[in-house]
Backbone as CSV, one residue per row, in Angstrom:
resi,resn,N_x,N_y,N_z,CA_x,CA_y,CA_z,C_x,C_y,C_z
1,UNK,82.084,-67.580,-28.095,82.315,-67.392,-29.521,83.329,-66.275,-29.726
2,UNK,84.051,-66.333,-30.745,85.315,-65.903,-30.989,84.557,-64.143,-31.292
3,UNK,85.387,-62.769,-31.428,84.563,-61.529,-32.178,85.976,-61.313,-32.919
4,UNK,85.428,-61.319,-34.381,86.042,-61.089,-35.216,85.618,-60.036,-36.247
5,UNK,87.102,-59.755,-36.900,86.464,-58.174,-37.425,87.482,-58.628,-38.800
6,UNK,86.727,-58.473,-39.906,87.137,-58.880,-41.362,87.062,-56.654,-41.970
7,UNK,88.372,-56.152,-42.236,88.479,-54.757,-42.832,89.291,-54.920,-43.833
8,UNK,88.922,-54.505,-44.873,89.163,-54.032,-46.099,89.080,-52.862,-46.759
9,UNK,90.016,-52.626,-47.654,90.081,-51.934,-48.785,89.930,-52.239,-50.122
10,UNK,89.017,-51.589,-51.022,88.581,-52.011,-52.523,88.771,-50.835,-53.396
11,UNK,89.302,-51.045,-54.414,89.777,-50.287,-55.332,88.218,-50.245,-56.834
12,UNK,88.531,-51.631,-56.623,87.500,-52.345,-57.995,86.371,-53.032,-57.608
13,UNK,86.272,-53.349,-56.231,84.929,-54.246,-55.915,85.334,-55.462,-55.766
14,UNK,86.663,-56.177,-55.572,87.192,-57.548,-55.977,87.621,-57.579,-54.340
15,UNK,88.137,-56.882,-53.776,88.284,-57.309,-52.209,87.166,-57.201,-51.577
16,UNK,86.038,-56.157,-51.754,84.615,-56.019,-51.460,84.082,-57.217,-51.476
17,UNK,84.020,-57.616,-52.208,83.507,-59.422,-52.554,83.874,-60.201,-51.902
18,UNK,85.546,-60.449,-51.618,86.076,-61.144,-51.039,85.395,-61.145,-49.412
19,UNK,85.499,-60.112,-48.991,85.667,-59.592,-47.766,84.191,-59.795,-47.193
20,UNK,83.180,-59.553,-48.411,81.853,-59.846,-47.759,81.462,-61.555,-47.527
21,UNK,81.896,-62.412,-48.217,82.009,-63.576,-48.440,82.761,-63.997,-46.991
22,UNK,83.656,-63.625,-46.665,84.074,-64.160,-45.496,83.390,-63.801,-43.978
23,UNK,83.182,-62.033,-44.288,82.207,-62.055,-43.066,80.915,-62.694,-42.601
24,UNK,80.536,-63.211,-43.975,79.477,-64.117,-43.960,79.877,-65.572,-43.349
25,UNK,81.170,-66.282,-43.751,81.476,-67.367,-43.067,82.212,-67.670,-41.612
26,UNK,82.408,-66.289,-41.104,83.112,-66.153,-39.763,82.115,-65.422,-38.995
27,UNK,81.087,-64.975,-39.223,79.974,-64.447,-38.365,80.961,-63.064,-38.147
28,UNK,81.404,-62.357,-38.936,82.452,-61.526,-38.426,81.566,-59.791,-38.392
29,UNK,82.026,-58.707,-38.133,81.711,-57.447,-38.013,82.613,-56.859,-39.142
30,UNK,82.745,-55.801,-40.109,83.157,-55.389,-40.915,83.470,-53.742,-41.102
31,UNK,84.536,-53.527,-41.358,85.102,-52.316,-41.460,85.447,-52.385,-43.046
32,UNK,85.165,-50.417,-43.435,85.782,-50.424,-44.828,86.754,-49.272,-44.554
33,UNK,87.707,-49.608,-45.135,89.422,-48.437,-45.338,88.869,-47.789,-45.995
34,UNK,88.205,-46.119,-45.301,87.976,-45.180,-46.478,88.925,-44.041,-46.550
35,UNK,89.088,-43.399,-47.884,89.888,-43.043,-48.243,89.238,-41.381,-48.241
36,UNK,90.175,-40.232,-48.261,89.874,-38.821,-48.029,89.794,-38.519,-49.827
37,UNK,90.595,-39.335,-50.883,91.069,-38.720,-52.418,90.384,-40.177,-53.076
38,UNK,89.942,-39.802,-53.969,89.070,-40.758,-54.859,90.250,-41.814,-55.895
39,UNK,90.379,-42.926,-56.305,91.707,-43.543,-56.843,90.312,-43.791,-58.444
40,UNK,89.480,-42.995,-58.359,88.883,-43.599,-59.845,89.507,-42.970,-61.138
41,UNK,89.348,-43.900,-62.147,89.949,-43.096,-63.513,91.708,-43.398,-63.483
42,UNK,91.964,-42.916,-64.557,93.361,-43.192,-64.895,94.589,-42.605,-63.952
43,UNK,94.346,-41.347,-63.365,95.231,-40.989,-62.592,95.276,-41.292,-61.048
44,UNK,93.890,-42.134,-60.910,93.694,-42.752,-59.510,94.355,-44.086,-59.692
45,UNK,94.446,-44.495,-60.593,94.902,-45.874,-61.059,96.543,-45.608,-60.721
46,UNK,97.201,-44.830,-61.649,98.724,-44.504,-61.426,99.227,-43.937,-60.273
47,UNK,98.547,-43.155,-59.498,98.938,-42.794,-58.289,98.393,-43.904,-57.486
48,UNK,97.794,-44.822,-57.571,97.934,-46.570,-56.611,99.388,-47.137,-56.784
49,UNK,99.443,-47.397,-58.064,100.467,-48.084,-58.334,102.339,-47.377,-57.703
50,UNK,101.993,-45.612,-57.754,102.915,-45.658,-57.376,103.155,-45.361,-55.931
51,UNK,102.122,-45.302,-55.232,102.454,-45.061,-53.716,102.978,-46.544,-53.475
52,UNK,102.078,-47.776,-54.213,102.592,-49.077,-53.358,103.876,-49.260,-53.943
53,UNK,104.343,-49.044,-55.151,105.511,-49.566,-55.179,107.083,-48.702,-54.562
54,UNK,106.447,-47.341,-54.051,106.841,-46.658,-53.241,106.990,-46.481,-51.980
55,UNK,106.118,-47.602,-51.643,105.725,-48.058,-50.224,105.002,-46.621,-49.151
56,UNK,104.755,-46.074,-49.991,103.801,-44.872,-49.626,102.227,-45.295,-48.644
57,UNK,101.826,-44.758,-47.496,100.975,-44.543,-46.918,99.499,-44.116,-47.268
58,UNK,98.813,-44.408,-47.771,97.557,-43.148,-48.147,97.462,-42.716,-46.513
59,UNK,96.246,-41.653,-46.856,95.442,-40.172,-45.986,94.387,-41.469,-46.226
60,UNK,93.975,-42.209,-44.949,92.795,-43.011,-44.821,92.180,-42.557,-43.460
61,UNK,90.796,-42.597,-43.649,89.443,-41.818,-42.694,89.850,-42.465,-41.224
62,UNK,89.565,-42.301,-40.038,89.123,-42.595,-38.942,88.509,-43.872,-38.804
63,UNK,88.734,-44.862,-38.062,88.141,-46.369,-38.283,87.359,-46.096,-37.316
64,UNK,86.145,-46.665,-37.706,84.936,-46.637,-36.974,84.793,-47.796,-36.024
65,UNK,85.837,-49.407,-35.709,85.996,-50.125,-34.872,87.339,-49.958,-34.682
66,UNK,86.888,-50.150,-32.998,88.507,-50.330,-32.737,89.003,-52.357,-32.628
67,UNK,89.879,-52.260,-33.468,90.587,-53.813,-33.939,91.598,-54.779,-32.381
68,UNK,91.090,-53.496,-30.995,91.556,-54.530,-30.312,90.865,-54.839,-29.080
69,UNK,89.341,-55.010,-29.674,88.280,-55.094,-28.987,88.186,-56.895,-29.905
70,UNK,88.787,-57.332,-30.645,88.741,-58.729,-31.236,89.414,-59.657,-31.372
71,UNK,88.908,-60.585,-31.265,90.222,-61.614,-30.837,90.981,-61.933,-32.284
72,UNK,90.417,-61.738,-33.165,90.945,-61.719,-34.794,90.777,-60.794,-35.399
73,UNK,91.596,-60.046,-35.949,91.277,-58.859,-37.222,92.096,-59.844,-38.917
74,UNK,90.771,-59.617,-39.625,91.451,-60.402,-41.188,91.246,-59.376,-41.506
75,UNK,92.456,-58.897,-42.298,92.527,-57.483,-43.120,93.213,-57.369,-44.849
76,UNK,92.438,-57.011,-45.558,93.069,-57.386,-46.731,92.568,-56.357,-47.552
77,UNK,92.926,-56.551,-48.996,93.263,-55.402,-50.209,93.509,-56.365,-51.142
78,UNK,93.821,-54.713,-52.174,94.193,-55.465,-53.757,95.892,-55.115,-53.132
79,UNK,96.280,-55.807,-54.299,97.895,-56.060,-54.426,97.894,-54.750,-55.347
80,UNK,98.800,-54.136,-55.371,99.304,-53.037,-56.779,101.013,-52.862,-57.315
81,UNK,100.781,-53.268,-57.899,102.119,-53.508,-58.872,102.739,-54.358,-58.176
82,UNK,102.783,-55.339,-57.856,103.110,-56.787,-57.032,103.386,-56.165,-55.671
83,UNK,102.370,-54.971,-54.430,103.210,-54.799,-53.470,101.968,-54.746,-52.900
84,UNK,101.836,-54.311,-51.550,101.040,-54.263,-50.670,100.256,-52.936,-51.033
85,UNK,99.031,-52.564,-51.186,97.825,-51.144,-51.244,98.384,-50.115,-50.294
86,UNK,98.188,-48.386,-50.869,98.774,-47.656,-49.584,97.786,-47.907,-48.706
87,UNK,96.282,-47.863,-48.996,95.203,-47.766,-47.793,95.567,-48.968,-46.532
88,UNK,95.672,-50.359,-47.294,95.674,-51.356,-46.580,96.949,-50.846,-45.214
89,UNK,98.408,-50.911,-46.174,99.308,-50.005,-45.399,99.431,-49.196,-44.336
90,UNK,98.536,-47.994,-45.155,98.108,-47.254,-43.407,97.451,-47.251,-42.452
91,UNK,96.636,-48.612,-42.085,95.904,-48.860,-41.328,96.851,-49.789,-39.986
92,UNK,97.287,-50.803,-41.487,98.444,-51.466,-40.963,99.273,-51.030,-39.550
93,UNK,99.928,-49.761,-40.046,100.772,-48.539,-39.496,100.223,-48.011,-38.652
94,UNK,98.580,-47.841,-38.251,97.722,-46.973,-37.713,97.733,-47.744,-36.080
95,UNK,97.582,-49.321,-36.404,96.942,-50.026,-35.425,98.219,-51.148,-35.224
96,UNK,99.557,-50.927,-35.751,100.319,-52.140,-34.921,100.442,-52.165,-33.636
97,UNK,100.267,-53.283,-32.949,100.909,-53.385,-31.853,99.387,-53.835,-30.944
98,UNK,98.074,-53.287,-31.692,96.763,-53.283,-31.267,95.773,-54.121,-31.227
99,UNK,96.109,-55.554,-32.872,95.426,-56.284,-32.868,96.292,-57.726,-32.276
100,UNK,95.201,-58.428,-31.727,95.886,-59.807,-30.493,96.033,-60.516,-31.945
101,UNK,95.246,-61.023,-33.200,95.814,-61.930,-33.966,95.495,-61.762,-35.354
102,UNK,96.231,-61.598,-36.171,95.771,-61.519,-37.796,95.875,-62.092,-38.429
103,UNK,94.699,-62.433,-39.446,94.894,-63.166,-40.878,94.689,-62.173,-42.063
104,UNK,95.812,-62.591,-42.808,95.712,-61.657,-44.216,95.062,-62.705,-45.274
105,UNK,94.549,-61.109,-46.162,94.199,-61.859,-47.288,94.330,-60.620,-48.955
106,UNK,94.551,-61.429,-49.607,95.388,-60.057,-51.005,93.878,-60.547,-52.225
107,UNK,93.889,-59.734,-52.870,93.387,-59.807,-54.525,94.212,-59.157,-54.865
108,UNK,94.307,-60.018,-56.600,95.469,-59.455,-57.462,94.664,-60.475,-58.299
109,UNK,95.693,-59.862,-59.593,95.234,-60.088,-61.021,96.772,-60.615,-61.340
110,UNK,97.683,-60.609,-61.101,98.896,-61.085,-61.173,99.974,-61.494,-60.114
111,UNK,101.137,-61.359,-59.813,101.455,-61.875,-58.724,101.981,-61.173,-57.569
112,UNK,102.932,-61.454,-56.701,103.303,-60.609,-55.787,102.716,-61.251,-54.168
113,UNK,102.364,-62.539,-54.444,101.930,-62.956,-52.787,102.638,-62.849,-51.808
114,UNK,104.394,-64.057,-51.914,105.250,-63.545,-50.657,105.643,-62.380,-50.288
115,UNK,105.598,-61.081,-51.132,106.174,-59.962,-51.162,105.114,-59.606,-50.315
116,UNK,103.879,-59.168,-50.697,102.778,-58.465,-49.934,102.545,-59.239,-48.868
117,UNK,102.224,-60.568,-48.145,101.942,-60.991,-47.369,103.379,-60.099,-46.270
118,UNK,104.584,-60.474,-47.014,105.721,-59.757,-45.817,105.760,-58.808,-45.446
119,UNK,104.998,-57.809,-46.701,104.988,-56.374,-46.355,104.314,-56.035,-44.462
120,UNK,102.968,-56.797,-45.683,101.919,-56.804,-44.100,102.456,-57.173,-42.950
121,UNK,102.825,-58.465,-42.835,103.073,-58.513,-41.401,104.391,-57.720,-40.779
122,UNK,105.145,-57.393,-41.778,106.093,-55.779,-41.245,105.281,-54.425,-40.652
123,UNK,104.775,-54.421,-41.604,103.691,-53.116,-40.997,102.521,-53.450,-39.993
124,UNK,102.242,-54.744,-39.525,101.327,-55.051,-38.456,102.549,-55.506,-37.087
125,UNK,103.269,-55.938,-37.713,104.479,-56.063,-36.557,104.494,-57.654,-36.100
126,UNK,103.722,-58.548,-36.780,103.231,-59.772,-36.013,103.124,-60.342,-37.427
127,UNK,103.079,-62.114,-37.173,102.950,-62.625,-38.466,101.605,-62.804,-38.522
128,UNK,100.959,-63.651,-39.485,99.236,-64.015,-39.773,99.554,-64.994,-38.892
129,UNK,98.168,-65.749,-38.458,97.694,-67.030,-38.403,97.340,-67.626,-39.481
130,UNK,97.087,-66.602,-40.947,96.499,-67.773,-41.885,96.599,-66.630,-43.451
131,UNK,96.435,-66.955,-44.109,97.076,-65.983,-45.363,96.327,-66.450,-46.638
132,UNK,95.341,-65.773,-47.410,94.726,-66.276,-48.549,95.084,-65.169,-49.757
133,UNK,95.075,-65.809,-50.880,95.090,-65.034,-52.302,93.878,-65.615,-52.633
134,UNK,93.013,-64.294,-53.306,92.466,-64.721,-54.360,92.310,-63.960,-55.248
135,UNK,92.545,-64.480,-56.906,92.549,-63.845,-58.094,91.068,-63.392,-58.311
136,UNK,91.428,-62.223,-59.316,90.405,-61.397,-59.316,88.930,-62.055,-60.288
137,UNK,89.614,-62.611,-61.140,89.408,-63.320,-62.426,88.464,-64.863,-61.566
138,UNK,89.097,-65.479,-60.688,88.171,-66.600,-60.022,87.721,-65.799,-59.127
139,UNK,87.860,-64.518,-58.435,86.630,-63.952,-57.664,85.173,-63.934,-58.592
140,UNK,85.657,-63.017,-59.508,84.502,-62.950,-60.300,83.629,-64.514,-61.302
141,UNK,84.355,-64.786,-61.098,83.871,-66.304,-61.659,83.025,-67.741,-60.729
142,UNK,83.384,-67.059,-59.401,82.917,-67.705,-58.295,83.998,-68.837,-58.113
143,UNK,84.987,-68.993,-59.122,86.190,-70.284,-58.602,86.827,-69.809,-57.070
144,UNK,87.019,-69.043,-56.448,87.818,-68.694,-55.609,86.646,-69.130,-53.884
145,UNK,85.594,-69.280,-54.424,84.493,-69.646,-53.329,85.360,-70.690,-52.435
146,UNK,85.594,-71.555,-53.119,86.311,-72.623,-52.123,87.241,-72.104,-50.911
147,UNK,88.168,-71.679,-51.839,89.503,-71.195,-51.437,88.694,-69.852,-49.980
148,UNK,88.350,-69.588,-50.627,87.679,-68.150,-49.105,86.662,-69.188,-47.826
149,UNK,86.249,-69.895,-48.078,85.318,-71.065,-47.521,86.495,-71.597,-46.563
150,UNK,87.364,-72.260,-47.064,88.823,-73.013,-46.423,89.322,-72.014,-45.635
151,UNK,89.574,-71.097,-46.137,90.471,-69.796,-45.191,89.216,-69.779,-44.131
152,UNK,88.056,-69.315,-43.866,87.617,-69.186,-42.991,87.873,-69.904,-41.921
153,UNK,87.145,-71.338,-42.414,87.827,-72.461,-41.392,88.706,-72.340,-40.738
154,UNK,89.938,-72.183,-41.420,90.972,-72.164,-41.187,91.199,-71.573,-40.147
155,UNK,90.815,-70.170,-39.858,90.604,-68.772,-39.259,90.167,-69.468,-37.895
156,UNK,88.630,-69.837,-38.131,87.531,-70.273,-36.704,88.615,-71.446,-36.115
157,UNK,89.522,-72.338,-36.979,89.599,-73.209,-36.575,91.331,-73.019,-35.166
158,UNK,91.731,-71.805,-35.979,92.891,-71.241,-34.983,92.439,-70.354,-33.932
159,UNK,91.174,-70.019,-34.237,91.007,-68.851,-33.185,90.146,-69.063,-31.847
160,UNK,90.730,-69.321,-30.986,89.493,-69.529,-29.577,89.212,-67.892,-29.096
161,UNK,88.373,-68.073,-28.097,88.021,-67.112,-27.426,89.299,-66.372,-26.330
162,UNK,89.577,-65.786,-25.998,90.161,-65.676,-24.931,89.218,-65.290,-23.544
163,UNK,89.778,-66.518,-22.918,89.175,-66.769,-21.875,90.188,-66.863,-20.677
164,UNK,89.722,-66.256,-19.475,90.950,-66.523,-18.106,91.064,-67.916,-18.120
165,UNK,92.443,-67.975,-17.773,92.733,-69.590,-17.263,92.454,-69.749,-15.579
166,UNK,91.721,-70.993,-15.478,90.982,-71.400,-14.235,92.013,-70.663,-13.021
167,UNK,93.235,-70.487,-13.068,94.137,-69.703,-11.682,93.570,-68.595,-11.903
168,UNK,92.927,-67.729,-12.838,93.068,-66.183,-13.018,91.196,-66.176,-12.724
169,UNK,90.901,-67.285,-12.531,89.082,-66.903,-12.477,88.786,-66.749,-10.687
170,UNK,87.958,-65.741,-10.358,87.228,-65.628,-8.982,87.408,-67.240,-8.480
171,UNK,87.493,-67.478,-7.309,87.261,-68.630,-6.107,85.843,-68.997,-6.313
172,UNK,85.275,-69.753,-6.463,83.743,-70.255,-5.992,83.774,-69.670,-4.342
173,UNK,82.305,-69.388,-4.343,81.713,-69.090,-3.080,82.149,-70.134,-2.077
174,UNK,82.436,-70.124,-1.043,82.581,-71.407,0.164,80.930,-71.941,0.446
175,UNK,81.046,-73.232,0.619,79.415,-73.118,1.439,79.439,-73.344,2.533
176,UNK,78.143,-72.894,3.672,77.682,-72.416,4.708,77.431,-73.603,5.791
177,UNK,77.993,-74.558,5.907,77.582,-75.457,6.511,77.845,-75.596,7.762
């Protein structure tokens, strides 16, 4: 069986959702992007908007898994001002080069998908295997169930185990005859 690790960042509780919903359909392990400065209230709100459209980094905590102990890391966020999250960002930045395969996934309330999906795989260094949006508005409404259901699949359905290929496995024992 595949070990997969679904990490996120939540601003509002709308990637939280997302993110728990999928670890539930990938049997996955879960990491949260925590942050050192609180983004609540109005000036947590404007200083989001402008690190991402600044392409700014947040100060994010110490990850408590390491992402290349799995054969999949799905990593996702909110979108902010049509761009990629600083948290999501600096994790991004933290661990390229570390995870063997990624699938992204964004919440947003408006648009900005090709932009943020490119961001990401710039800052992971590698493209996805598989890429989901879901609006915040059908998160909360439960319309987006499908759509996170499909991506999983999608996910289990690209991802094998890595396993040695039969040249790279031990010889069988000889027998004694």
């Amino acid at each position: 069986m595949s070990k997969i690790l679904v990490v996120y960042y939540s601003r509002s509780g709308t990637a939280q959702a997302v993110s728990i919903e999928l670890a539930k359909e990938l049997g996955a392990d879960v990491e949260v992007i925590s942050e050192k400065r609180s983004r609540k209230g109005f000036f947590g709100f404007m200083r989001s908007g402008y690190e991402a459209t600044t392409e700014k980094s947040a100060c994010i905590g110490a990850s408590v898994r390491n992402p290349a102990l799995y054969d999949v890391v799905v990593i996702g966020g909110p979108t902010w001002n049509g761009s990629l999250s600083s948290p999501v960002r600096a994790y991004l930045e933290r661990h390229q080069g570390f995870c063997k395969r990624l699938a992204f996934f964004r919440t947003c309330g408006g648009n900005g998908e090709d932009r943020v999906f490119a961001q990401m795989a710039e800052e992971a260094g590698k493209q996805p295997i598989a890429t989901l949006t879901a609006r915040q508005a059908d998160v909360e409404s439960g319309a987006a169930k499908p759509a996170i259901i499909a991506f999983a699949k999608q996910v289990r359905g690209l991802v094998t185990p890595l396993v040695p290929r039969i040249s790279e496995r031990p010889p069988l024992a000889a027998s004694l005859n």
